[in-house]
Phi, psi and omega in degrees: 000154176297101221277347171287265194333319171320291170312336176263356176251353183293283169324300188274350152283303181320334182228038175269352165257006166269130169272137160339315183284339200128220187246150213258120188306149177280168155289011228239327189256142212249160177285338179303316179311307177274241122097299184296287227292311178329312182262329177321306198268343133354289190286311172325304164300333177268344172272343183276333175290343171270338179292335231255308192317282193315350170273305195272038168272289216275012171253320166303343195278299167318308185266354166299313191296327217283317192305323203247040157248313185298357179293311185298314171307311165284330175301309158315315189275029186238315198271329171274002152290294179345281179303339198281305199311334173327275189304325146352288212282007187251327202249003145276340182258346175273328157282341164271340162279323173277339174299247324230321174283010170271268195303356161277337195273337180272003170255330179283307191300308163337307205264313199273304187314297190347285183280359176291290165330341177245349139300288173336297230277350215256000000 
């Protein structure tokens, strides 16, 4: 057989229920028939649009918590800046306090070795 006739008879069964207007119902289906498959997939949609409302509830939920844990998480890291810069400026000043008794006790030991060495020597 002719592989072009084939392909056109081919085409025209494939397109043997479409009309110019749309598609032209078989006898075979009946209106009772789209009506069941019409609320089948209905209830199918209205279960998926509720599974989707529960989902995106439970995502909202989610990201609330998630919202009120970094607030609470940044407020903490605020307040232990807060105490470190404290502690800082306390361990800055005890170290400018101890240089400075440190260099009063080495100038005094200085002063003391001195005049001992200088009593001795006299």
């Amino acid at each position: 057989m002719n592989p072009r006739r084939e392909v056109r008879t081919n085409r025209a069964a494939l397109f043997d229920g479409i009309e110019e207007g749309g598609i032209r119902a078989a006898p075979s289906y009946s209106h009772e028939i789209d009506e069941q498959d019409n609320e089948r997939a209905l209830e199918g949609l209205q279960d998926r649009v509720n599974l989707l409302k529960r989902l995106s509830g439970d995502i909202n939920e989610e990201v609330d918590g998630h919202n009120r844990m970094l607030d609470r998480m940044g407020n903490d890291m605020d307040a232990s800046r807060g105490i470190l810069s404290g502690t800082m400026d306390r361990f800055k000043m005890v170290f400018e306090t101890k240089s400075s008794r440190r260099m009063f006790t080495l100038v005094a030991s200085f002063l003391v070795i001195f005049l001992i060495v200088y009593y001795l020597t006299r």
